[in-house]
N, C-alpha and C positions, 0 to 999 in steps of 0.2 A: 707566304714568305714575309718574313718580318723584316722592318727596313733597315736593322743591322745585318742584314744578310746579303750573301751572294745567291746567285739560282740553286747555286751546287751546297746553301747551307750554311758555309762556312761566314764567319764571322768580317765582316767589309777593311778593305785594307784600301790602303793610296795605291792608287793607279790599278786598281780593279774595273773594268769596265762596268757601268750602271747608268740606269733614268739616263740615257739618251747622251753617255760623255764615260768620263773618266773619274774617279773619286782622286780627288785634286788634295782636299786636306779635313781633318777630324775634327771635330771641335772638342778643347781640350777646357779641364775647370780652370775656370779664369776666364775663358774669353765671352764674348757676350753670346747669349742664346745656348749657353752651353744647359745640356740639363743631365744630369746624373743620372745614368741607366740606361739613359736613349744614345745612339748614334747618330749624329747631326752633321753637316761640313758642308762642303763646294765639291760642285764636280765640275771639269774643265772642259770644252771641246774637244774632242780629239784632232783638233787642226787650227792652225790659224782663220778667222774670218776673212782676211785680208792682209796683202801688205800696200804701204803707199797711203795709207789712209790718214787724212787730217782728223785732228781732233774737234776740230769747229770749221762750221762755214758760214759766209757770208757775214764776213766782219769778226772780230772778238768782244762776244759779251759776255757779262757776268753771269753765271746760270745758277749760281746757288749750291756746285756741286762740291763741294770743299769737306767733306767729310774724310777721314780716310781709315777708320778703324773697320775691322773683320765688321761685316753683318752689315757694311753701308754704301754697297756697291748699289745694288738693285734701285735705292732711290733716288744717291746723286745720278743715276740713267737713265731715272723718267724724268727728274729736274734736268737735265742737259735735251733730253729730246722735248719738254714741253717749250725750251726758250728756243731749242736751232729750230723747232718742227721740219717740213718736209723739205727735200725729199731724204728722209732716213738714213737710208743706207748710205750719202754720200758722205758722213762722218762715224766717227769710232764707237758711239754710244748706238746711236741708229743701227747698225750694224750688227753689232751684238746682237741690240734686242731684237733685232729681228730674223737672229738663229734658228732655227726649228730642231735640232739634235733630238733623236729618239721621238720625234713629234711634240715635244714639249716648247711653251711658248716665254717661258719666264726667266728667259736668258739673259745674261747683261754684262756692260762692261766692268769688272772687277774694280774695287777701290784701291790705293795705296797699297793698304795693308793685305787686303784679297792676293793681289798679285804678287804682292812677297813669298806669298804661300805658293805659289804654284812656281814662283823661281829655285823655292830651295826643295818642291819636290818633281820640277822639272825631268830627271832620268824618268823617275817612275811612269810620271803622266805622258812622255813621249811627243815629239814633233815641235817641239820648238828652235827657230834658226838660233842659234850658239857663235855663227862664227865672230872671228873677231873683227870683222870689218863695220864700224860702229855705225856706216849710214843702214844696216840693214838687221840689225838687232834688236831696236828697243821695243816697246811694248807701250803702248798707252795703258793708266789706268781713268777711273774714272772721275778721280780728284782734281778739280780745279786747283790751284794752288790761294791759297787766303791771302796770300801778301801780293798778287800781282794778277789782275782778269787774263792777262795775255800767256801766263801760262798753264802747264799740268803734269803733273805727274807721270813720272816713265820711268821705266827699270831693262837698264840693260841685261841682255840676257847671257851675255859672257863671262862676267864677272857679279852680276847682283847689285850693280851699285842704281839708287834710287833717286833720281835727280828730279826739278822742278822748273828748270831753267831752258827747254826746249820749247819755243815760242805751238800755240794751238794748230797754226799751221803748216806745220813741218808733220811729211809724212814718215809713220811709223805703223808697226803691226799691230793685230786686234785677236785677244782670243778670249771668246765669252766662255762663261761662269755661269752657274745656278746652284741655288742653295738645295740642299737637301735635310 
């Protein structure tokens, strides 16, 4: 099977089941890692990791995770787990990476821009809370915000809108990524 493929052949589409998820988004010319010919993108959990989940514990520090462009998920997620280290799972990044979907280990919490993607392909990819009550929407991503250690990035999921202004420890929902 070629890795533009489904089992049955056909050519990889958003929200096709695959490698342990969902194919979340394509990479298109322009964006980085994109390579002409090949099939490239994110595939999404097919569920939230968690809701209720802080972005950082024990205290707010700076972690170095301030990236927010496609392709910069995966390492502001080891910068955010090498500063909080254990116990993992008790924040958003911890969490992620330590998904196992399909048996695969190189899960993570999405960047800024990651996450954008899978808001606006959200129907396809399936299972994300939508409603409009905004304590139980938002989404962590994995960008620290640059102008301010205390906060990070989140995207409501009822509307799309991408704010930075939700302090690290205000709980929100988590749903890991991996590139493909």
């Amino acid at each position: 099977m070629l890795q533009s493929e489904t089992s049955t052949g056909k050519p990889l589409a958003i929200g096709d089941p695959y490698q342990g998820g969902i194919v979340a988004y394509i990479l298109q010319p322009g964006d980085p890692d994109y390579v002409a010919g090949e099939t490239h993108g994110l595939i999404a959990a097919d569920q939230d990791g968690g809701t209720g989940i802080l972005w950082s514990i024990g205290g707010l520090r700076i972690t170095g995770a301030t990236a927010t462009a496609l392709g910069t998920g995966s390492t502001n997620t080891t910068s955010i787990i090498r500063t909080l280290g254990s116990p993992a799972t008790s924040y958003a990044a911890g969490l992620a990476r330590a998904y196992r979907g399909g048996g695969y280990t190189d899960w993570y919490l999405p960047s800024r821009d990651e996450l954008n993607q899978l808001f606006h392909n959200r129907v396809a990819i399936g299972g994300f809370h939508t409603a409009s009550d905004d304590s139980d929407n938002w989404y962590w991503s994995s960008s620290q915000y640059a102008g301010n250690a205390d906060h990070a990035w989140f995207q409501f999921f009822d509307d799309g809108d991408q704010y930075y202004g939700l302090g690290k420890y205000v709980a929100s929902r988590v749903r890991a990524v991996r590139a493909f």
